[in-house]
Structure formats: C-alpha cells, structure tokens
N, C-alpha and C positions, 0 to 999 in steps of 0.2 A: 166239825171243821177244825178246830181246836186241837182234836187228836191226831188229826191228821198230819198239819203245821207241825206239832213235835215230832211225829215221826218221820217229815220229811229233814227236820232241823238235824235227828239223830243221820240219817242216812248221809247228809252232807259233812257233819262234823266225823263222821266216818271216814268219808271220801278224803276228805283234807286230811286228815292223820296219815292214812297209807299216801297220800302222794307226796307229802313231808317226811315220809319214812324213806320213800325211794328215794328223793332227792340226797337226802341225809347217806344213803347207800351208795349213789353212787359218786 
C-alpha cells in the first residue's frame, strides 16, 4: 500500500509539472 501511495504521489507531481509548464507556455 505504501508503494502504491508513492507511485500515485510521483504520477500527480508529474501531472502538476506538465500543467505548470503549459500554463507557463502559454
């Protein structure tokens, strides 16, 4: 469960990077 948590944790701080990059783009 623990593993899981962080790889949901990586997948969101993912998400948030590219939608801060777009915003940043456009």
């Amino acid at each position: 469960m623990h593993s899981t948590l962080s790889i949901y944790s990586k997948i969101t701080f993912s998400g948030t990077i590219m939608i801060n990059s777009e915003v940043m783009h456009l």
